[in-house]
C-alpha positions in Angstrom: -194.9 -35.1 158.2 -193.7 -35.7 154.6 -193.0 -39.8 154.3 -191.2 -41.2 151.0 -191.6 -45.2 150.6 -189.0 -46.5 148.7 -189.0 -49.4 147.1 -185.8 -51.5 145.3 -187.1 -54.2 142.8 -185.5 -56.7 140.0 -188.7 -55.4 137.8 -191.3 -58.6 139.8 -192.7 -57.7 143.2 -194.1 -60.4 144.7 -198.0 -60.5 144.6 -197.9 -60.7 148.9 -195.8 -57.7 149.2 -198.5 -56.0 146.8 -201.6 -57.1 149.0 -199.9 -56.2 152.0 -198.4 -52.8 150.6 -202.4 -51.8 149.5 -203.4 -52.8 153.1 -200.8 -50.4 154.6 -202.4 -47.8 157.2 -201.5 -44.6 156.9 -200.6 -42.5 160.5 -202.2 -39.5 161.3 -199.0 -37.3 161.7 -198.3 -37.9 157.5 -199.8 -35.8 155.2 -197.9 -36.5 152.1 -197.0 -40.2 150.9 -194.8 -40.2 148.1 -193.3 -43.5 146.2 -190.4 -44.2 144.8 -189.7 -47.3 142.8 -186.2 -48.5 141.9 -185.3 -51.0 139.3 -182.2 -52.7 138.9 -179.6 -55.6 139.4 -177.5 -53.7 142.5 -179.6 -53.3 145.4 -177.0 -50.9 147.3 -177.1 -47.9 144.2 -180.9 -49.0 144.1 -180.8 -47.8 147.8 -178.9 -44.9 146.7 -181.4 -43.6 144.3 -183.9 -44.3 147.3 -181.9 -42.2 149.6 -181.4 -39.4 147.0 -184.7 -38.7 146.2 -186.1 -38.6 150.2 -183.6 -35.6 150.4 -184.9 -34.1 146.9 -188.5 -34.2 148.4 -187.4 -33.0 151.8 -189.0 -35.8 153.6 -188.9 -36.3 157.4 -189.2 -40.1 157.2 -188.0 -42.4 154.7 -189.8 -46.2 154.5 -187.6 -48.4 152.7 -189.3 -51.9 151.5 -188.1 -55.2 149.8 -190.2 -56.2 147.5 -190.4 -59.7 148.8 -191.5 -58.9 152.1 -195.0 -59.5 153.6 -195.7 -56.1 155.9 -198.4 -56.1 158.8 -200.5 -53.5 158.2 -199.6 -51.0 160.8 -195.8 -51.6 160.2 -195.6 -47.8 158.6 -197.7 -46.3 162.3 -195.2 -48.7 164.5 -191.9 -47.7 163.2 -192.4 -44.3 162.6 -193.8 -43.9 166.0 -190.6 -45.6 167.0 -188.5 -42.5 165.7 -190.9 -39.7 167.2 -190.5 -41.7 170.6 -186.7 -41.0 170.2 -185.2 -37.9 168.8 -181.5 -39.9 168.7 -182.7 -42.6 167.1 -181.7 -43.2 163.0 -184.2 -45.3 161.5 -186.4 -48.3 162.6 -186.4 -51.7 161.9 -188.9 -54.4 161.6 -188.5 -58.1 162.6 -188.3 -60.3 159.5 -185.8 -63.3 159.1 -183.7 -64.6 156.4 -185.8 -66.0 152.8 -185.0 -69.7 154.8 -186.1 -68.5 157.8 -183.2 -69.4 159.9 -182.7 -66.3 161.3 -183.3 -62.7 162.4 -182.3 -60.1 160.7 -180.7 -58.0 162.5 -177.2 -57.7 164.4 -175.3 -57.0 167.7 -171.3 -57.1 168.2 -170.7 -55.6 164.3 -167.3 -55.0 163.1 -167.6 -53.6 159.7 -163.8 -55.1 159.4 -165.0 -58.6 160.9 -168.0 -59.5 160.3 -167.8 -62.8 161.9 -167.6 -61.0 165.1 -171.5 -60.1 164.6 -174.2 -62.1 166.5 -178.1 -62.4 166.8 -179.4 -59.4 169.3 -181.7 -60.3 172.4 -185.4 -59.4 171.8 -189.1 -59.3 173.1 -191.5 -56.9 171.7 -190.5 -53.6 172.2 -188.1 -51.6 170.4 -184.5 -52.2 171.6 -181.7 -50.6 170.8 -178.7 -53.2 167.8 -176.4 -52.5 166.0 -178.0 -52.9 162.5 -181.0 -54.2 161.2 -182.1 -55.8 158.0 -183.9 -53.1 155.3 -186.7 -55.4 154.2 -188.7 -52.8 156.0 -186.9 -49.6 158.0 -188.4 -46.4 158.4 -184.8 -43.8 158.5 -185.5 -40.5 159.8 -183.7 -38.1 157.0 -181.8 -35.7 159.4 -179.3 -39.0 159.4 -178.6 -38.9 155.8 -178.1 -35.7 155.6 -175.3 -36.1 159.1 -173.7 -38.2 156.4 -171.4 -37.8 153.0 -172.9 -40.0 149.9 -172.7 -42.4 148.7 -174.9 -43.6 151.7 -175.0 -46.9 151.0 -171.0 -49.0 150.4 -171.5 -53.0 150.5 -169.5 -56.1 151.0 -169.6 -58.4 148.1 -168.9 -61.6 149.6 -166.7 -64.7 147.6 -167.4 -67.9 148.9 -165.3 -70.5 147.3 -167.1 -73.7 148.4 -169.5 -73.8 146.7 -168.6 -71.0 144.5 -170.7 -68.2 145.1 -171.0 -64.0 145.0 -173.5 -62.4 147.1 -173.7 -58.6 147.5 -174.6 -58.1 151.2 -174.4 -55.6 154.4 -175.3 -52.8 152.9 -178.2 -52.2 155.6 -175.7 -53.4 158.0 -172.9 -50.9 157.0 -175.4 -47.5 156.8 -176.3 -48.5 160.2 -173.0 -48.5 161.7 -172.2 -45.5 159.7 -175.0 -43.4 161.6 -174.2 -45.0 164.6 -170.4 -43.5 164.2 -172.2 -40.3 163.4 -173.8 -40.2 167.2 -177.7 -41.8 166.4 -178.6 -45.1 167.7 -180.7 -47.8 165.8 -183.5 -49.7 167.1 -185.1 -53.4 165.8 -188.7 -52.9 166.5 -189.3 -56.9 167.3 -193.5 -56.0 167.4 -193.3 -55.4 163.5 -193.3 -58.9 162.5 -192.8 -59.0 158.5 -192.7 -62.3 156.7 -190.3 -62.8 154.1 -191.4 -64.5 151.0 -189.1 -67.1 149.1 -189.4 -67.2 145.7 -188.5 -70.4 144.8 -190.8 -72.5 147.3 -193.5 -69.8 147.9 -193.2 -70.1 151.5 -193.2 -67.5 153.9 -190.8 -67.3 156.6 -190.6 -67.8 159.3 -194.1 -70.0 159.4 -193.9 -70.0 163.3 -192.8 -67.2 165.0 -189.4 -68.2 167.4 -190.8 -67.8 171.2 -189.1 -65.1 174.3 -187.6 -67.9 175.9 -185.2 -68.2 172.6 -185.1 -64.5 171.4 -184.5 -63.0 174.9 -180.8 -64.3 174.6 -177.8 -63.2 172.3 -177.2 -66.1 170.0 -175.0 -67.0 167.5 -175.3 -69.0 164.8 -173.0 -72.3 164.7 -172.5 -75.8 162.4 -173.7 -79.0 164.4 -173.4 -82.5 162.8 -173.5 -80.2 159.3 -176.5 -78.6 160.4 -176.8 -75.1 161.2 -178.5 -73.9 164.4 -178.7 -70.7 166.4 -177.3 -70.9 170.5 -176.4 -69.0 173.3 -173.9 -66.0 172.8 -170.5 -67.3 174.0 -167.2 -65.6 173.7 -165.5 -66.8 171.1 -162.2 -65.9 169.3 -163.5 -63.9 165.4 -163.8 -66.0 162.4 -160.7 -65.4 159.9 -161.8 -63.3 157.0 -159.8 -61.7 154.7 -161.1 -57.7 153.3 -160.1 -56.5 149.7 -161.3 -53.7 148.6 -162.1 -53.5 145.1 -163.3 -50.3 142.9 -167.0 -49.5 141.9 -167.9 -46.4 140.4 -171.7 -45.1 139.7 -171.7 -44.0 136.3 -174.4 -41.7 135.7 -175.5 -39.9 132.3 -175.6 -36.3 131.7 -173.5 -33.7 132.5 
């Protein structure tokens, strides 16, 4: 098995995701490793790059890693044994939460059209089959890029007036329903527990691990009193959000 990590940077991993990318073990079934580093300001082309070059190499598996994530040391053997266990399945995903460490990454009840519609999946320990997961860690087997047209990788940019603020996002969130369209499923592999460093305090999240009796439920996440907290799935009408699509084109030098 040929394996390509991929990793998309601003230009300063952290020094955790370093120790914990040297302490990686390598599974029997690979027998080439290849990495790929990707620089830049635009995470979703950074992806892109990513993508691109697994299919260049003809890789069966590509590992995609933030570079602020903390990665157990058989999270490469876990997830890619995930994929062999399922011919259907896409791609992977570990278990890491967001930089605040509020919640999991990863999604159930997506509407790329909606996405207040989307709510925290039910999990334990073994892999179980979501609607998108977070790419701080994913192994993806290749097949599913190639069952799909680039560019791989389209993203929300999200406006927030109050307070004002731009955040690219979704872009795991969107490739996953994209190969899910194409006929693959996509698992969250809740036993590869990642933490996910925040730059600005240094802590890494979440410092306790949430316990079955909470994760085994569909939540959502919901405003008390000003203070956000996760709860019990219950149906509720969509969120109003309002979708307009704006152009971005990948300019790229040469002929």
């Amino acid at each position: 098995m040929r394996v390509l990590l991929g990793i998309p940077t601003g230009g300063a991993p952290t020094q955790p995701f370093l120790a914990s990318l040297a302490a990686l073990e390598l599974p029997a079934s690979v027998e080439r490793l290849d990495r790929y580093v990707v620089t830049g300001n635009y995470v979703p082309a950074q992806r892109e790059l990513i993508a691109e070059r697994a299919l260049e190499l003809n890789a069966d598996v590509l590992v995609m890693c933030d570079d602020d994530i903390v990665l157990p040391p058989n999270a490469l053997a876990r997830l890619i044994a995930a994929l062999d266990a399922d011919a259907s399945c896409a791609l992977a995903g570990s278990l890491y939460y967001s930089r605040d460490g509020f919640r999991p990454m990863a999604v159930a009840r997506w509407d790329d059209a909606n996405t207040t519609t989307a709510t925290i999946p039910a999990f334990a320990h073994e892999p179980v089959a979501v609607d998108g997961v977070g790419f701080g860690c994913v192994a993806i087997r290749t097949a599913a890029l190639r069952a799909l047209q680039p560019p791989f990788f389209p993203a929300d940019v999200f406006v927030e007036t109050q307070p004002p603020r731009v955040r690219v996002c979704n872009e795991d969130y969107r490739f996953c329903s994209r190969v899910r369209a194409a006929g693959y499923s996509v698992l969250l592999h809740a036993g590869v527990r990642c933490g996910h460093l925040d730059r600005a305090s240094g802590v890494v999240h979440p410092e306790r691990w949430e316990d079955p009796a909470s994760t085994s439920h569909e939540r959502i996440a919901v405003l008390r009193d000003g203070v956000a907290a996760l709860i019990p799935y219950e149906t509720l009408p969509p969120g109003a959000e309002r979708h307009q699509a704006a152009q971005i084109t990948y300019v790229r030098p040469g002929a």
